[in-house]
N, C-alpha and C positions, 0 to 999 in steps of 0.2 A: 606632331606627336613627339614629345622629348623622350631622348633615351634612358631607358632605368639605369640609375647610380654603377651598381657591379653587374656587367653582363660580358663574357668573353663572345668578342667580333672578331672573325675570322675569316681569312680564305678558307674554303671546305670542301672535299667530296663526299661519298657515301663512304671511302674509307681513309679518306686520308686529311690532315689538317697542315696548313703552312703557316711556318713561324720564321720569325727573321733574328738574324744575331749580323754582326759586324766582327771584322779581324785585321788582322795587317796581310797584306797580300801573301805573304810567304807562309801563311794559313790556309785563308781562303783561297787565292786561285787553286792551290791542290786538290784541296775539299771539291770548287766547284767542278775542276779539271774530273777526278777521281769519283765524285760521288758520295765519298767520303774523308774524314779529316785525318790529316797526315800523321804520324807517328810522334810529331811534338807537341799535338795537341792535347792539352792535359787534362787526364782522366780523374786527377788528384783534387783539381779544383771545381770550385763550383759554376755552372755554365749557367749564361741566362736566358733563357729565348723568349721570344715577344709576340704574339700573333696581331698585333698593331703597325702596320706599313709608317705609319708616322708617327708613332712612339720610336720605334728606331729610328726614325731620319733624326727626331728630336735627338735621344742619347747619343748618334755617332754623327751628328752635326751636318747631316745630309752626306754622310763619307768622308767630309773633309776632315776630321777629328783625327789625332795621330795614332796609328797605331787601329782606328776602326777603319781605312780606307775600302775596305773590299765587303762589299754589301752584301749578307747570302741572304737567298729564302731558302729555307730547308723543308722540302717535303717530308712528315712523317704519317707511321700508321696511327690512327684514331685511336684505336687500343693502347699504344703506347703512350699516347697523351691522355687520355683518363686513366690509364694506370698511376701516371703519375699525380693529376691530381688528387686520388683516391689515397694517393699516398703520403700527402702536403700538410704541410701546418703552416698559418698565417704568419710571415717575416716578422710579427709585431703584436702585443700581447694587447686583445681586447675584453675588456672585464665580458662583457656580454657572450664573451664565446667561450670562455674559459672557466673553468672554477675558480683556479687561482693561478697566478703569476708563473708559481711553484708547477704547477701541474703543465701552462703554455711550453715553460722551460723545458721540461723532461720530455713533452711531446713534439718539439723542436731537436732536439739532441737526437729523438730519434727518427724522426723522418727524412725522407731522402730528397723530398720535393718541396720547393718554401712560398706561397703564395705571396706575392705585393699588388696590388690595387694599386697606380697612379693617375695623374689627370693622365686622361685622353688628351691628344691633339691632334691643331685643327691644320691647314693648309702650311701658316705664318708658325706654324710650330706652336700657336698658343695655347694656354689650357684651357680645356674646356669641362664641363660640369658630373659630367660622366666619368669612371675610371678606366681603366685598361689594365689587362692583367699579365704579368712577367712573373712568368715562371722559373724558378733556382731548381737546375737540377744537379746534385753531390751523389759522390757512390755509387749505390747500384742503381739509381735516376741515369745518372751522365753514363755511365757501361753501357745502359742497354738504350738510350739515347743514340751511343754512335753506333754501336754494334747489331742493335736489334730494329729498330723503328725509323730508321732514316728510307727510304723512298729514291729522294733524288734532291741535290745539290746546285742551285741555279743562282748565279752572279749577276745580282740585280743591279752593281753601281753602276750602270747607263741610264737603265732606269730613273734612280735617286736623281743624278747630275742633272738629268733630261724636266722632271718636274722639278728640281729646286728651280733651274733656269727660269721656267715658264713663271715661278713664285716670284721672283725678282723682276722679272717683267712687270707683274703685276695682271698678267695674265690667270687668273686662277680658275675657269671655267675649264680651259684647256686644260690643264696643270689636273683637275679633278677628274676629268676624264680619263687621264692615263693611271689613276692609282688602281692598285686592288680592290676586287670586291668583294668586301670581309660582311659577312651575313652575319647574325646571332646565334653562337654555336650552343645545338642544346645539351641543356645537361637534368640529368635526373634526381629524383627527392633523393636520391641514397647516396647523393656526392655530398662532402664535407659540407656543413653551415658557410664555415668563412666564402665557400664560391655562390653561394643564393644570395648574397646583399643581404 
């Protein structure tokens, strides 16, 4: 059975959802140390989190990438991640969801959450046919991201290192058994078009 185009996979509970981001150690170990991010992390810019385990290995190079070496998965509440997409407008204007360019723009200026669809990837990092969704959270997105909806803070780069190895092996049975296991998270007819495909 192939997977449908736009579908957010995820790790899941009944209330909680994990999403991955990458930092420089003097970020993240605190974050993971703490539970949460340290008082440099910045509330001013826009943050991205990923509920794809290898969409971020792709973006922070399996850790090795400068400046992403420290892997988190961040436990949030459920509520706080459909808040935000309930609150999102697609990173990129498509005539079919928009009225006009004019109207994407202003509905972009004002939301706090910014929806991107990219390839999925596969073990070798490759794209695959499906998208994966990365969510930009700015403002009162990122405040009650760090302040309100985090759960718990868990330093996955052994993780990462442990299956990149096995990929380089060429082991990838092994390698696929240790990743996460990201279900099809649902979402209802009264969330934004951009997240139905």
């Amino acid at each position: 059975m192939t997977e449908p185009r736009f579908q957010v996979r995820a790790r899941h509970t009944a209330d909680t959802i994990t999403v991955y981001q990458a930092y420089r150690p003097g970020i993240g170990g605190p974050a993971a140390r703490d539970g949460r991010f340290p008082a440099e992390w910045k509330r001013d810019r826009m943050t991205w989190i990923k509920p794809s385990f290898l969409w971020m290995m792709y973006r922070c190079g399996w850790g090795l990438k400068e400046g992403q070496e420290t892997v988190l998965a961040v436990e949030i509440r459920r509520e706080g991640f459909e808040w935000a997409l309930r609150h999102s407008c697609l990173s990129h204007y498509v005539p079919e969801l928009y009225e006009s360019q004019a109207t994407w723009q202003r509905e972009l200026r004002r939301s706090p959450a910014r929806v991107q669809w990219d390839p999925e990837r596969g073990l070798r990092l490759n794209p695959l046919p499906h998208r994966s969704l990365q969510l930009g959270l700015a403002g009162e997105a990122a405040a009650r991201y760090a302040d309100e909806w985090i759960v718990g803070i868990e330093d996955v780069t052994p993780l990462a290192r442990q299956v990149h190895g096995l990929v380089r092996e060429g082991e990838l049975e092994r390698a696929a058994e240790l990743l996460p296991e990201e279900r099809p998270y649902p979402l209802d007819d009264t969330m934004p078009a951009h997240l139905r495909g």
